[in-house]
C-alpha positions, 0 to 999 in steps of 0.5 A, a space after each residue: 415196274 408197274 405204272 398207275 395213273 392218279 385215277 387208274 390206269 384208264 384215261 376217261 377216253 379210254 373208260 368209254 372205249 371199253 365200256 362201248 367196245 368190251 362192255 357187251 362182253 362182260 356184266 356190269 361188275 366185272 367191267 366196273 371192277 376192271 376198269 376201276 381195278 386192272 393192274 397196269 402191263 404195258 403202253 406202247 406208242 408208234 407214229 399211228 397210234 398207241 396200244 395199252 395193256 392192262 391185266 385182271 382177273 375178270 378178264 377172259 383167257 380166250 381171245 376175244 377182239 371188238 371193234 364194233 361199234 366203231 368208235 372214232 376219235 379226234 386230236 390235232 385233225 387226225 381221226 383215229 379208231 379204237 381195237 379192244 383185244 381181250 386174252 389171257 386175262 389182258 385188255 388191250 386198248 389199240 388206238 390207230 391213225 385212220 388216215 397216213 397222218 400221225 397221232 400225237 405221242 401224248 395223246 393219251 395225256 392230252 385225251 380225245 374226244 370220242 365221236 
């Protein structure tokens, strides 16, 4: 079963992460139209970290990966860094412990600041 947040699938973190990360990527509109219309897939969480996938069609079919510019955020203490992956017409958001320390499972409710 497909699940939305009240404001879309995207946390205001996350809408930077994507702006910043898969932005350069694709024009304007389509990343408007993604970030206010993409259709949740899958959220899946592990001590590290989380990652989140949604589908659109304004998504490309061929893998595209963004790291740069890093992007890091902070909960709790714990740093953590940002993958987007683009394939398939999925976007997937990786969000990962930089150091052995944990990320909280409720990061994504609780929200980040993003440095």
């Amino acid at each position: 079963m497909a699940r939305q947040h009240l404001n879309g699938v995207f946390k205001d973190f996350e809408k930077l992460v994507v702006t910043k990360l898969a932005g350069p990527h694709r024009g304007p509109e389509k990343l408007a139209a993604v970030l206010a219309e993409a259709e949740f897939v899958s959220e899946e969480h592990c001590d590290i970290g989380y990652d989140l996938t949604v589908r659109h069609p304004a998504l490309p079919v061929e893998r595209e990966v963004s790291n740069y510019p890093i992007l890091s955020g902070i909960i709790d203490g714990v740093a953590c860094g940002f993958i987007v992956f683009l394939m398939d017409g999925e976007l997937t958001i990786e969000c990962h412990s930089w150091a052995a320390a944990d990320i909280p499972p409720d990061v994504r409710e609780r929200g980040l600041q993003i440095e």
